[in-house]
MMTF fields as JSON, N, C-alpha, C and O atoms, coordinates in Angstrom:
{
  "mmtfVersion": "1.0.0",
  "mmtfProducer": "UNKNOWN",
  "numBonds": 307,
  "numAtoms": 308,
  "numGroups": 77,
  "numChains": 1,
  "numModels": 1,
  "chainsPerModel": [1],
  "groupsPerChain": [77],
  "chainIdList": ["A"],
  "bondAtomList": [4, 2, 8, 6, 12, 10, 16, 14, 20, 18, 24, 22, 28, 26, 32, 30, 36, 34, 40, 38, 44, 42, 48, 46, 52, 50, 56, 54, 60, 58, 64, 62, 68, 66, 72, 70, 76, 74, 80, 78, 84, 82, 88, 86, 92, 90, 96, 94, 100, 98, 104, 102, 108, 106, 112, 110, 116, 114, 120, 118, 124, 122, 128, 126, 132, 130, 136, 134, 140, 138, 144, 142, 148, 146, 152, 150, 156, 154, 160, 158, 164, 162, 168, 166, 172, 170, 176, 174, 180, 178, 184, 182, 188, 186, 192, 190, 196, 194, 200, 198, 204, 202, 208, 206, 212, 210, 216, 214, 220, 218, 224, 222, 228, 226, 232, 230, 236, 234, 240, 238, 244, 242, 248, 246, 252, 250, 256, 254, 260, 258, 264, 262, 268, 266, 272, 270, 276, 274, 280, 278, 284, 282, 288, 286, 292, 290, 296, 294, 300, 298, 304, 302],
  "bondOrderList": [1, 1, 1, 1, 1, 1, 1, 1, 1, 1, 1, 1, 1, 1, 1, 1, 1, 1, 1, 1, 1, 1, 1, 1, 1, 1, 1, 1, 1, 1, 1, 1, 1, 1, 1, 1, 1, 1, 1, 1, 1, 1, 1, 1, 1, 1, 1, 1, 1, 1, 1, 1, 1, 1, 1, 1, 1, 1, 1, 1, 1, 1, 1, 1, 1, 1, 1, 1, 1, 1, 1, 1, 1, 1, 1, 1],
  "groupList": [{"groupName": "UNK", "atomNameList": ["N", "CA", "C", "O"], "elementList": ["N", "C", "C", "O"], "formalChargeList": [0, 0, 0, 0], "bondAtomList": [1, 0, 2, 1, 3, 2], "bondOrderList": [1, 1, 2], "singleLetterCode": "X", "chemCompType": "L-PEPTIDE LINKING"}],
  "groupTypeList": [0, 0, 0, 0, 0, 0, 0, 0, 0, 0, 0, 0, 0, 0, 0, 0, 0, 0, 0, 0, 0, 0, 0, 0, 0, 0, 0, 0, 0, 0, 0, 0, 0, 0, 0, 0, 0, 0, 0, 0, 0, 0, 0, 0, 0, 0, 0, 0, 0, 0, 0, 0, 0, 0, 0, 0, 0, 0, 0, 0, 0, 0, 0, 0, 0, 0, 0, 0, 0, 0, 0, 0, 0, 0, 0, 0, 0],
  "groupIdList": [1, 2, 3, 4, 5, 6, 7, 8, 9, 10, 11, 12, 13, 14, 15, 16, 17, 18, 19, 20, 21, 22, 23, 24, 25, 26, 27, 28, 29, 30, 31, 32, 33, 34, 35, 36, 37, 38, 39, 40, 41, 42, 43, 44, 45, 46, 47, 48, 49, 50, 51, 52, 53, 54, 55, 56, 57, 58, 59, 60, 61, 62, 63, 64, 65, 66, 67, 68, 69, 70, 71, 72, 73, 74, 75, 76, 77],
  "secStructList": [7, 7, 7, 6, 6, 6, 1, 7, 2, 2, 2, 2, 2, 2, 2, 2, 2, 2, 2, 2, 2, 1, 7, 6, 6, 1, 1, 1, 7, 7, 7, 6, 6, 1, 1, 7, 7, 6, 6, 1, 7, 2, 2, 2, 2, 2, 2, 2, 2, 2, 2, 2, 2, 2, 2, 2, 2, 2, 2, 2, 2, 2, 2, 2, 2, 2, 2, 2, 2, 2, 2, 2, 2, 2, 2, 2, 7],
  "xCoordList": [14.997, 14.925, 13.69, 13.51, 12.75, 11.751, 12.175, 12.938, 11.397, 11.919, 10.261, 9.325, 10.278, 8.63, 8.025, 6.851, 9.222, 7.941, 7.45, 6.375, 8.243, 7.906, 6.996, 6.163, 6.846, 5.931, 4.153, 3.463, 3.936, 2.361, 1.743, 2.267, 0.626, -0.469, -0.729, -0.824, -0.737, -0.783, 0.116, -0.015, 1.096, 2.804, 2.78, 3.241, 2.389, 2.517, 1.281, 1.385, 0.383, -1.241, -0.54, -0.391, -0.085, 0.612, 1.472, 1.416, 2.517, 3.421, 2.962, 3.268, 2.42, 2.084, 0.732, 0.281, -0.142, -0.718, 0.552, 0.724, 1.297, 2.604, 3.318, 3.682, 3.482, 4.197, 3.155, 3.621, 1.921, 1.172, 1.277, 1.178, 1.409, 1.064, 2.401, 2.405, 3.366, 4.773, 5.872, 6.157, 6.463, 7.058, 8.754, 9.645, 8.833, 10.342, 11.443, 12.288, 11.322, 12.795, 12.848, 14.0, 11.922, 12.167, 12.586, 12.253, 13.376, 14.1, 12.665, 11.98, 11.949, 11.098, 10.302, 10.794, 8.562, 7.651, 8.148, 8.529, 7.897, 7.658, 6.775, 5.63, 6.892, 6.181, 6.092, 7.052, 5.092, 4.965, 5.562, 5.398, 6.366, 7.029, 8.99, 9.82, 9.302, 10.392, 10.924, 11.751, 10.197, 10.668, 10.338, 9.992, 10.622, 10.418, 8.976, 9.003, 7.723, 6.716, 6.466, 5.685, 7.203, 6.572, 6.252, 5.567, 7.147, 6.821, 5.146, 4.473, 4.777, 3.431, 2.668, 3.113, 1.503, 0.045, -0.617, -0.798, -1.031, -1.685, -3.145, -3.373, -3.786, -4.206, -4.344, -5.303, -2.932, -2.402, -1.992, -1.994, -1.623, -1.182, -2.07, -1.994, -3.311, -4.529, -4.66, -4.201, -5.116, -5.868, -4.777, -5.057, -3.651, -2.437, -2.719, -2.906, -2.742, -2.842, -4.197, -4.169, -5.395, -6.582, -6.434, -6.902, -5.82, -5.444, -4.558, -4.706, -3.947, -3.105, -3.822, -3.543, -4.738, -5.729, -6.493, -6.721, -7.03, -8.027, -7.149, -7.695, -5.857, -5.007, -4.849, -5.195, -4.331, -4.517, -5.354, -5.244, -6.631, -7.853, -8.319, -8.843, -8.226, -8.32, -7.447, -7.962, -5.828, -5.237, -5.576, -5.738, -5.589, -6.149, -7.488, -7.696, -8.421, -9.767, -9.066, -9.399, -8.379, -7.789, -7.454, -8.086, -6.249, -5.542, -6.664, -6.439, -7.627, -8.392, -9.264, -9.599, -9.734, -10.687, -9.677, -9.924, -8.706, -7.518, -7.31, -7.321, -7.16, -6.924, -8.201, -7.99, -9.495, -10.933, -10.965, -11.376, -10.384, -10.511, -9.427, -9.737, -8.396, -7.295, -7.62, -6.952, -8.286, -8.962, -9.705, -9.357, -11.061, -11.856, -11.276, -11.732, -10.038, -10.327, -9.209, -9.699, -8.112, -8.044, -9.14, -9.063, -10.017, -11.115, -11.71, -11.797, -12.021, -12.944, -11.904, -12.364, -10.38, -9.784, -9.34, -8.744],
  "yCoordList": [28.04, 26.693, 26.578, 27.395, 25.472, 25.307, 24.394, 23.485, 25.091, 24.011, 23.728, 23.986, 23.019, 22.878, 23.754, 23.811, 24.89, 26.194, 26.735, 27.331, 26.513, 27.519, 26.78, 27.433, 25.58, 24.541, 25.101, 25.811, 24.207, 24.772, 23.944, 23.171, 24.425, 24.21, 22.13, 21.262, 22.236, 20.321, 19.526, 18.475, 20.2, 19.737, 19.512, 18.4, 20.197, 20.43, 19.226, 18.493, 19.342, 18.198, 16.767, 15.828, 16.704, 15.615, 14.968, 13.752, 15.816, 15.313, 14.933, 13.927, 15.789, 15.119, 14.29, 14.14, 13.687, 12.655, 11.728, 11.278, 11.492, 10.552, 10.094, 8.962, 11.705, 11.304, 10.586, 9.939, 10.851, 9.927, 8.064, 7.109, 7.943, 6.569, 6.191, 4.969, 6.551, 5.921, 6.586, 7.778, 5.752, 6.493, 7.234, 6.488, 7.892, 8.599, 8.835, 9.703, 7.341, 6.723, 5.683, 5.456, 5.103, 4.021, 4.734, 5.791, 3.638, 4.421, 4.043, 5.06, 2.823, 2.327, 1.856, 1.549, 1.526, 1.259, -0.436, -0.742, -1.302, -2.894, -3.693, -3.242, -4.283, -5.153, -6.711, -7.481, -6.957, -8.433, -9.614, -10.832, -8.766, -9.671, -9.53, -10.106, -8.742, -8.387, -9.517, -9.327, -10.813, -11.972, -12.21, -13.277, -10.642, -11.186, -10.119, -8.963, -10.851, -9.945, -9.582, -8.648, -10.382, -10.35, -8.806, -8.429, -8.228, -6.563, -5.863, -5.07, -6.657, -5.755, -6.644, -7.675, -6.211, -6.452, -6.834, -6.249, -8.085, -9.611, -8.595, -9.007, -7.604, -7.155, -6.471, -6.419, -5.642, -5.408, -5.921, -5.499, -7.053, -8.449, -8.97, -9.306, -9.13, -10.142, -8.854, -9.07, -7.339, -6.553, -6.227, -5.323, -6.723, -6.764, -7.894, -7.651, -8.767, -10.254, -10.19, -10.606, -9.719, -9.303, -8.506, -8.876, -7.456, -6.236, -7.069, -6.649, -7.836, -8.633, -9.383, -9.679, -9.886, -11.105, -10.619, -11.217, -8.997, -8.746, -7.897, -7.404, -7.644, -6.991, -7.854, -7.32, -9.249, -10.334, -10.944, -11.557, -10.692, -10.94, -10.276, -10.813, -8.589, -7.767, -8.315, -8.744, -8.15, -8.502, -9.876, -9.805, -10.604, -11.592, -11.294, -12.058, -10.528, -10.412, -9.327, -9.485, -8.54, -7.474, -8.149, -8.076, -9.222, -9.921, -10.892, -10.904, -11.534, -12.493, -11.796, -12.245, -10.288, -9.903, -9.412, -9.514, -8.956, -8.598, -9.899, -9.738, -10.918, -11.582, -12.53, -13.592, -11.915, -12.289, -11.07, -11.336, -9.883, -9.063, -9.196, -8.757, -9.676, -9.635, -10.577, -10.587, -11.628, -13.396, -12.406, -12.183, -11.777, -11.004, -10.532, -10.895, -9.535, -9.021, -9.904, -9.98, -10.387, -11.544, -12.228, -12.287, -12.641, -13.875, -12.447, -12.552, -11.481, -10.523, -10.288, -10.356, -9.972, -9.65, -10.956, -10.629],
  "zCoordList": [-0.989, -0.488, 0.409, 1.312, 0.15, 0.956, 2.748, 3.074, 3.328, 4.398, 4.617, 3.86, 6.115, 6.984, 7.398, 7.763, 7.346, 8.288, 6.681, 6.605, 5.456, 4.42, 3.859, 3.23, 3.862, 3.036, 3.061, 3.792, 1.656, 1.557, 3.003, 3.805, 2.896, 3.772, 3.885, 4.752, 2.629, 1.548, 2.131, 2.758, 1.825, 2.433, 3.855, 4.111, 4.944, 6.507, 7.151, 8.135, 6.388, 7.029, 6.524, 7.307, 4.985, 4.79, 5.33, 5.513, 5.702, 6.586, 8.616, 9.256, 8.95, 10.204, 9.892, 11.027, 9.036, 8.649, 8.934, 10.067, 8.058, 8.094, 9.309, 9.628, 10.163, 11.113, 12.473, 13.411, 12.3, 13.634, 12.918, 13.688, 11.945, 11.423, 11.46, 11.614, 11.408, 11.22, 12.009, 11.89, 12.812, 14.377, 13.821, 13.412, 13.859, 13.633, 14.111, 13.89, 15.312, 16.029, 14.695, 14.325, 14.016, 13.108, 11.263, 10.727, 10.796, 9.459, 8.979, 8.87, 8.635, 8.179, 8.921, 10.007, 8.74, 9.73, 8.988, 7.858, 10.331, 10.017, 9.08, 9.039, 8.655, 8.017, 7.991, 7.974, 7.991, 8.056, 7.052, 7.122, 6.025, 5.586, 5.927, 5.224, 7.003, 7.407, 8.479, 9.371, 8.143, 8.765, 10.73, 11.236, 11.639, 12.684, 12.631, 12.21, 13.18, 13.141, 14.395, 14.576, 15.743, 16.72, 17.537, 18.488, 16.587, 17.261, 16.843, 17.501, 15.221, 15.256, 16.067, 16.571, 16.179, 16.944, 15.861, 14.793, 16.32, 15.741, 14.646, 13.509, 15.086, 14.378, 13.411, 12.641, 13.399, 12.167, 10.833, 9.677, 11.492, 10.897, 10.262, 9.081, 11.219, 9.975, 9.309, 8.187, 9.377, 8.554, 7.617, 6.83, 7.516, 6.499, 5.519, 4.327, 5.868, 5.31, 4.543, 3.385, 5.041, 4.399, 3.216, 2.139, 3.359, 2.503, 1.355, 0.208, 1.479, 0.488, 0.026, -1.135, 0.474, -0.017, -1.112, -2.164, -0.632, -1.797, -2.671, -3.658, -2.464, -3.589, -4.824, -5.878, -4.887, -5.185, -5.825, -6.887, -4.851, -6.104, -6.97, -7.946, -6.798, -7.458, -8.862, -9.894, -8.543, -9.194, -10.379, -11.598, -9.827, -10.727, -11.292, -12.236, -11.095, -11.799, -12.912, -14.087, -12.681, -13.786, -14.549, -15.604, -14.478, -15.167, -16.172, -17.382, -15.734, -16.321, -17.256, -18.353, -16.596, -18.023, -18.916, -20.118, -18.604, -20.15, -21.044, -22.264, -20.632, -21.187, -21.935, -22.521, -21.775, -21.818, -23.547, -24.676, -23.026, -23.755, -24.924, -26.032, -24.767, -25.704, -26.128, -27.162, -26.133, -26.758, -27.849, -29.009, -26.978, -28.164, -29.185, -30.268, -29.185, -29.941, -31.209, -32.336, -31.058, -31.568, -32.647, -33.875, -31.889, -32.851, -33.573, -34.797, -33.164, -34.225, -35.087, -36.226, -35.118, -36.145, -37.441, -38.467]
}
């Protein structure tokens, strides 16, 4: 059975990476769509809302050339 002291090297940096970003009195870190936000900091918040913005556009530019591409190949067949 592996535990934390037996874990690889990968396993041990990974996990305290994790544990400075996400506090471990909490089951789950907050989020801004968890209805009350007033606990994060307003800056988290916009650089959240940002991060969604260009997920989104990303998203939709993926979506628009597939369907740019699935037109093509359509009319060539």
């Amino acid at each position: 059975m592996k535990t934390r002291e037996t874990a690889s090297a990968g396993y041990r940096l990974a996990l305290e990476a994790h544990l400075t970003v996400v506090d471990p009195a909490h089951q789950r870190p907050a989020a801004p769509d968890d209805g009350d936000s007033s606990r994060i900091p307003a800056d988290a918040q916009a650089a959240f809302a940002d991060y969604r913005a260009r997920t989104r556009e990303t998203a939709s530019a993926i979506q628009d050339a597939a369907i740019r591409r699935a037109r093509a190949e359509r009319a060539a067949a």
